[in-house]
C-alpha distance (Angstrom), angle and dihedral (degrees) to the residues before:
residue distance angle dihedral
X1 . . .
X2 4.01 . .
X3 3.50 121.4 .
X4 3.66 99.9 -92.0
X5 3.78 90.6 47.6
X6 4.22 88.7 57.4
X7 4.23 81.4 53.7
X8 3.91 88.8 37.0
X9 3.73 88.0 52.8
X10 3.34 95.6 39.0
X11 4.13 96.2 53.4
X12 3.66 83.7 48.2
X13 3.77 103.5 55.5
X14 3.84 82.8 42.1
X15 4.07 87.2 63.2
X16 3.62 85.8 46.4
X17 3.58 101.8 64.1
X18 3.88 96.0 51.3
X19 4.25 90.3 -101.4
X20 3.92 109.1 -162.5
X21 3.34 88.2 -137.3
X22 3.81 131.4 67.4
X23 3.58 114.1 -122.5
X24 3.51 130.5 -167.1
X25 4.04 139.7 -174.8
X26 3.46 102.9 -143.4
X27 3.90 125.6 -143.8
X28 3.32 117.9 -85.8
X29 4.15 115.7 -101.8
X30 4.03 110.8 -112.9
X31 3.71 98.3 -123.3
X32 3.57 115.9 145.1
X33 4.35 124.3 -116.7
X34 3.74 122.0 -110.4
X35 3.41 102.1 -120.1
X36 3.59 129.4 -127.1
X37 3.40 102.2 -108.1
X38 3.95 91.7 46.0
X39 3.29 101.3 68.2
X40 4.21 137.7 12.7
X41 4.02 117.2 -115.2
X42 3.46 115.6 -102.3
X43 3.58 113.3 -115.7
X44 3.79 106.9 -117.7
X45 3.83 98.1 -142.3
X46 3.69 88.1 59.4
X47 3.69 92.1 37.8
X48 4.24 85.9 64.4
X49 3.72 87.5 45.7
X50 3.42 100.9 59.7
X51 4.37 97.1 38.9
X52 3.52 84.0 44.6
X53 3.94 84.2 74.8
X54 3.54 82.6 64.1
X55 3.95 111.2 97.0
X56 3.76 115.2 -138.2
X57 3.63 135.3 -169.6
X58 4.06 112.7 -129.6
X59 3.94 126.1 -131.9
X60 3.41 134.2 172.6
X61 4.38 114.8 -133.0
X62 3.85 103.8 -154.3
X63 3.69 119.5 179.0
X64 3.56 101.2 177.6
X65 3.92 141.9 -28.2
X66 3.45 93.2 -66.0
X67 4.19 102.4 41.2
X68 3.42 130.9 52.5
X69 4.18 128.8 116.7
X70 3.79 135.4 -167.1
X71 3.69 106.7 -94.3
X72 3.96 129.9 -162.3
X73 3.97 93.7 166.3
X74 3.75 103.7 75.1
X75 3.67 123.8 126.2
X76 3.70 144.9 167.4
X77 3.69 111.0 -114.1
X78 4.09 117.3 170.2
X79 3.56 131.1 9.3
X80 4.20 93.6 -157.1
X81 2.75 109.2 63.3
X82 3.99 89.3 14.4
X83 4.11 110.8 -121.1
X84 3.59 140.9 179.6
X85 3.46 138.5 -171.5
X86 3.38 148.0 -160.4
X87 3.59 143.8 170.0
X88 3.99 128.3 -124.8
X89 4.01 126.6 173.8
X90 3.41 118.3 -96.7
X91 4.10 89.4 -127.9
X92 4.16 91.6 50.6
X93 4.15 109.9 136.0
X94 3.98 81.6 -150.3
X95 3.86 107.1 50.1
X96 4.12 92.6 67.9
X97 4.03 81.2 63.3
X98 3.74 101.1 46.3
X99 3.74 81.4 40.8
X100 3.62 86.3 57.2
X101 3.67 102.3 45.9
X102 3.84 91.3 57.1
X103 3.60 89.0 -144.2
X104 4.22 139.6 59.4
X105 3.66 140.4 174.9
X106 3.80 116.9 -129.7
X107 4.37 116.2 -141.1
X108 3.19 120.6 -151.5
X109 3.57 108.6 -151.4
X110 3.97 126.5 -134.0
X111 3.87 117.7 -136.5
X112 3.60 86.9 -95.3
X113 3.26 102.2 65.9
X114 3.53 106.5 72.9
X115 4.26 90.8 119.1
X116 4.27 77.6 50.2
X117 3.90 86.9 60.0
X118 3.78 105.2 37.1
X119 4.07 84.4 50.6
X120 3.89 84.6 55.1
X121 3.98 90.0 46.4
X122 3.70 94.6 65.9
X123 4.08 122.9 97.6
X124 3.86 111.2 -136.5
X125 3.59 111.0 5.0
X126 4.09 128.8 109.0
X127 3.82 90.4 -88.0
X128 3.82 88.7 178.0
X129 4.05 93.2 59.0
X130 3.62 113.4 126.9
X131 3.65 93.1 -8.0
X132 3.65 113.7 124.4
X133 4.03 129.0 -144.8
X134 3.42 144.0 136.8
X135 4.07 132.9 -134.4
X136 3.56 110.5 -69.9
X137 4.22 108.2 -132.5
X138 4.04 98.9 -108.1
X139 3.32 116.0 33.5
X140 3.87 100.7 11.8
X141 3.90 94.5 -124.8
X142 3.27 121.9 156.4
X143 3.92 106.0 -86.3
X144 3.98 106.1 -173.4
X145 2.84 127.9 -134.7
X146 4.38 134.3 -111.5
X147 3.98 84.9 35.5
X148 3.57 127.7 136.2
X149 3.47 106.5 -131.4
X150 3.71 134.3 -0.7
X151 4.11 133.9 -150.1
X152 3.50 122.9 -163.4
X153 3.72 110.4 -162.8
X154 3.73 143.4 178.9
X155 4.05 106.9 -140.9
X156 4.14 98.2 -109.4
X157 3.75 96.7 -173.9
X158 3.78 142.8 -32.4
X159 4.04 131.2 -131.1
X160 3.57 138.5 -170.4
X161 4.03 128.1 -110.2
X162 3.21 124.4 171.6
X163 3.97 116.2 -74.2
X164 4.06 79.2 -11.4
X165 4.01 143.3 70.0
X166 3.72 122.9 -133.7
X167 3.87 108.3 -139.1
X168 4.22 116.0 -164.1
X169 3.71 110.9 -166.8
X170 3.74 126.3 -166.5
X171 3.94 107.4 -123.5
X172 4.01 104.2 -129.6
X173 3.70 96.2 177.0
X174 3.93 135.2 -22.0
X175 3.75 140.6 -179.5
X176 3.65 142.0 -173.9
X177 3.77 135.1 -134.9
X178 3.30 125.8 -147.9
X179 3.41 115.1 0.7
X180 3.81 99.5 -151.1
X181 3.76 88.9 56.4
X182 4.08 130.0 133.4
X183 3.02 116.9 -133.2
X184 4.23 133.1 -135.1
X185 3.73 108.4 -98.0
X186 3.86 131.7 -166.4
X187 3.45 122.6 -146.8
X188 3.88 138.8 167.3
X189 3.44 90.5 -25.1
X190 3.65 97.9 -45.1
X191 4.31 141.7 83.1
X192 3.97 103.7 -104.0
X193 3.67 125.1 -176.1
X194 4.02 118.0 -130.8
């Protein structure tokens, strides 16, 4: 299955389950390839070396007790109607379940939560252990708790890039904590403090 069948087949099983939401895979723009003899691949080692001098804020997307991942590709995208997005790989274990909740809440972590994130990171282990949180007011995923903010979204429509999916979420209600707070950076590889 190409990529836009995986977002195809996603927006499909989406339909299926009755999601409040409509979602849509939208036509693909008609921009032309670079060709292969036009210009060299770009070695993907250096290609992380280079974005990773790109600072990012870190969030956690639960969807409920049993999904959530550590997420560096989250975004604001439209204030009406109000979007997110983020991106997940096309090979996650926990995407088919957020996928399959129709809904998720995004957590944006606090400079202290670091252990929070790297316990996120990890394929196949009870992410959620020990981790406190409460319902958020939408969706009723798990929105943890110590964050700094919080979006609760409805998934809007999903997208294919590259070895990726693009996920846009409608933003049903949000909050912040403390307003003062630091956020979780990522940095060359590593969680840096502002």
């Amino acid at each position: 299955m190409g990529h836009a069948g995986a977002a195809a087949a996603a927006v499909r099983y989406l339909r299926s389950t009755g999601a409040p939401a409509p979602v849509e895979t939208l036509p693909r723009p008609e921009l032309r390839c670079v060709g292969e003899d036009e210009r060299a691949p770009v070695d993907q080692a250096e290609f992380r070396r280079v974005l990773g001098n790109f600072a990012t804020g870190v969030t956690v997307i639960t969807a409920s007790p049993e999904a959530g991942f550590a997420c560096q590709s989250f975004s604001s995208l439209s204030l009406d109607p109000p979007l997110v997005a983020f991106m997940v790989g096309r090979t996650s274990t926990t995407w088919p379940r957020i996928a399959r909740a129709g809904a998720f809440c995004v957590n944006v972590l606090a400079a202290d939560q670091s252990e929070l994130c790297r316990a996120f990171a990890v394929r196949g282990a009870d992410k959620f252990a020990g981790v406190p949180y409460d319902a958020s007011p939408v969706s009723g995923s798990p929105r943890l708790t110590g964050t700094l903010a919080w979006i609760d979204c409805t998934i809007h429509a999903v997208h294919t890039g590259g070895d990726h999916l693009i996920v846009v979420g409608r933003v049903d209600a949000l909050g912040a904590g403390d307003a003062d707070g630091t956020p979780l950076l990522f940095h060359r590889g590593r969680f840096v403090r502002p």
